[in-house]
C-alpha positions, 0 to 999 in steps of 0.5 A, a space after each residue: 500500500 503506497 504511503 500517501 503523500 503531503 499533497 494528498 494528507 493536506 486535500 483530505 484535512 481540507 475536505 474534512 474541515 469544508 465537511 464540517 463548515 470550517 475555513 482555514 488557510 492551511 500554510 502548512 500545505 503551501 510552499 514557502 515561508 508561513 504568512 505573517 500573523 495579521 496585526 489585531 486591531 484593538 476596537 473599543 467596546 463603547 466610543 466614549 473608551 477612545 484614547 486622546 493622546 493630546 489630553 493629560 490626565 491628573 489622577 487621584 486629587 484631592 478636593 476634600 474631606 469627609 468623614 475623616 477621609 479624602 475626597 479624590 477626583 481626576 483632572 483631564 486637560 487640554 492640550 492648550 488648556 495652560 494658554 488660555 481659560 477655559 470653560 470646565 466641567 464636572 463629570 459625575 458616575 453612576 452606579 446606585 449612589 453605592 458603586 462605580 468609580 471616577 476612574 471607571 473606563 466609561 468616565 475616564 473616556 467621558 473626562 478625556 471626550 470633553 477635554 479634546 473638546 476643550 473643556 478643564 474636564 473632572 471626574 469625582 468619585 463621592 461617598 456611596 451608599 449604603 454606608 453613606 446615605 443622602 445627602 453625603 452625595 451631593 453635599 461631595 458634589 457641592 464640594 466638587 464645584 467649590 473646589 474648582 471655583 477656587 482661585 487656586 485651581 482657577 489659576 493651576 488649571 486655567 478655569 474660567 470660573 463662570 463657565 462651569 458645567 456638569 454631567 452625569 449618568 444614571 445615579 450621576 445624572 441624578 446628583 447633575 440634576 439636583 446640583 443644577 435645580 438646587 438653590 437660586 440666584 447667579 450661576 457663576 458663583 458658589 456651587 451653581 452650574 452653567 449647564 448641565 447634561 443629564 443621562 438617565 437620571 432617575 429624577 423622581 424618587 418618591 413612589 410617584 416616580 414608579 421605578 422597578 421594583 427592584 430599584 426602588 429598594 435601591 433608592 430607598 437605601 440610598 434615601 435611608 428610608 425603610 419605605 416611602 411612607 415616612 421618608 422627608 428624603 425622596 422629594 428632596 433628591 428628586 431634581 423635579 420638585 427642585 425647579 425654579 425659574 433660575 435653573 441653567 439649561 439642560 440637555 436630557 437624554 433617556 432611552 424609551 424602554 430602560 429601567 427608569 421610566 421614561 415619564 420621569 425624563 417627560 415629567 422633569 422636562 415639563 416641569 423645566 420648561 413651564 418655569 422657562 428653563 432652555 431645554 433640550 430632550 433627546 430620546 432613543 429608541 431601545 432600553 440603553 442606559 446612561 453612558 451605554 446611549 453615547 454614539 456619535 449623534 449623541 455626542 456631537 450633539 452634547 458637545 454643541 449644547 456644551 459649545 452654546 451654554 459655555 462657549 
């Protein structure tokens, strides 16, 4: 019986391998040196993940205390940021109020976004619950804008402070929204904001809110309340019982079929634009969440509202 030769071992694993549905290039069977591995190119999984070479990033600052223990947040800058001032903006995670981080791939890729775009960008981290209830959130976030108004970062990192806005997703679009409907008057000054661009925010957690079942326990923990019959808490954080005539324009942003009900967008909404506050509502279609809604509409459109309210 005569041995089979390479050509014909290698045309029998081929009709083995077509049998099976599979393709290969099969180099050993071909004369000459093996190709040359093709390079694997890295795609991010979101837009918002893309590096910004020309952007520099200053990690772990402090911009506070509470509770014995530093507040820290992340500065990223312009390439040009040191000629000129610029216009800034606080960049908030989400998470539940009780997880997420400042560092977290989506808001670090926001931070570094927003600073290609021009903008003294930070990202804060602030307590979570459950150990930290509200208002310890916001009270950091507060700080957070305190902190960049004052002349010591105005001049380290070249901030105009009149010019300060705020974003956040989920759980950090609520505190955007609560730190832009809080308090009255100027909004240049103190812990007012510019502007503010809200993803996902649950912005009405009392039980007229009709969250998930799910995620109304979550609110409730982070509200400190055992239910929604005895809790001062929930109108409080809510940004929709919060609006006043005084407010900065808002850019909002929710998917039609998420987890927080898209009445709470269309009721907040409502409520900013009977007191005339400059509105801008954007819906999309499917159950995407905060950052996951981010696209290059999506951004080109933030980034214009962001160029309109701050310059």
């Amino acid at each position: 019986m005569l041995r089979p030769t390479r050509e014909t071992l290698c045309i029998r694993a081929l009709i083995g391998l077509l049998a099976a549905g599979v393709i290969l290039v099969l180099g050993a069977c071909a004369s000459g040196p093996p190709p040359a591995p093709t390079k694997a190119v890295a795609v991010p999984a979101q837009q918002h993940a893309l590096v910004y070479p020309d952007v520099t990033t200053v990690s772990n600052i402090g911009y506070g205390t509470a509770d014995g223990q530093p507040l820290l947040l992340d500065v990223c800058l312009p390439s040009d940021a040191a000629e000129t001032s610029r216009p800034a903006l606080i960049g908030v995670h989400g998470g539940s109020w009780r997880s997420g981080d400042k560092a977290d791939q989506s808001w670090m890729g926001i931070c570094r976004w927003l600073a290609s775009e021009g903008y003294v960008t930070v990202s804060v981290n602030y307590r979570l619950a459950p150990t930290h209830t509200f208002p310890s959130q916001i009270v950091d976030v507060r700080q957070a804008v305190r902190w960049l108004r004052d002349p010591d970062q105005v001049s380290r990192y070249h901030v105009d402070p009149a010019r300060i806005g705020a974003i956040g997703g989920s759980a950090g679009g609520n505190l955007v929204a609560l730190l832009g409907t809080e308090g009255s008057g100027a909004l240049d000054a103190g812990t007012r904001v510019a502007a503010v661009v809200d993803l996902s925010g649950p912005v009405d957690l009392t039980a007229d809110g009709a969250a998930t079942s799910g995620f109304e326990q979550t609110q409730l923990s982070y509200l400190g309340c055992a239910d929604y019959s005895n809790c001062p808490a929930a109108p409080e954080a809510s940004p929709t019982y919060q609006v006043d005539a005084s407010d900065p324009p808002f850019f909002i942003a929710h998917s039609t079929h998420e987890f927080i009900p898209l009445a709470q967008a269309t009721q907040f909404v409502a409520a900013l634009r009977a007191h005339g506050v400059a509105t801008t509502f954007v819906t999309t279609p499917g159950t995407k969440h905060a950052t996951a809604m981010l696209n290059d509409a999506l951004r080109a459109q933030i980034t214009e509202f962001f160029r309109s309210t701050l310059g």
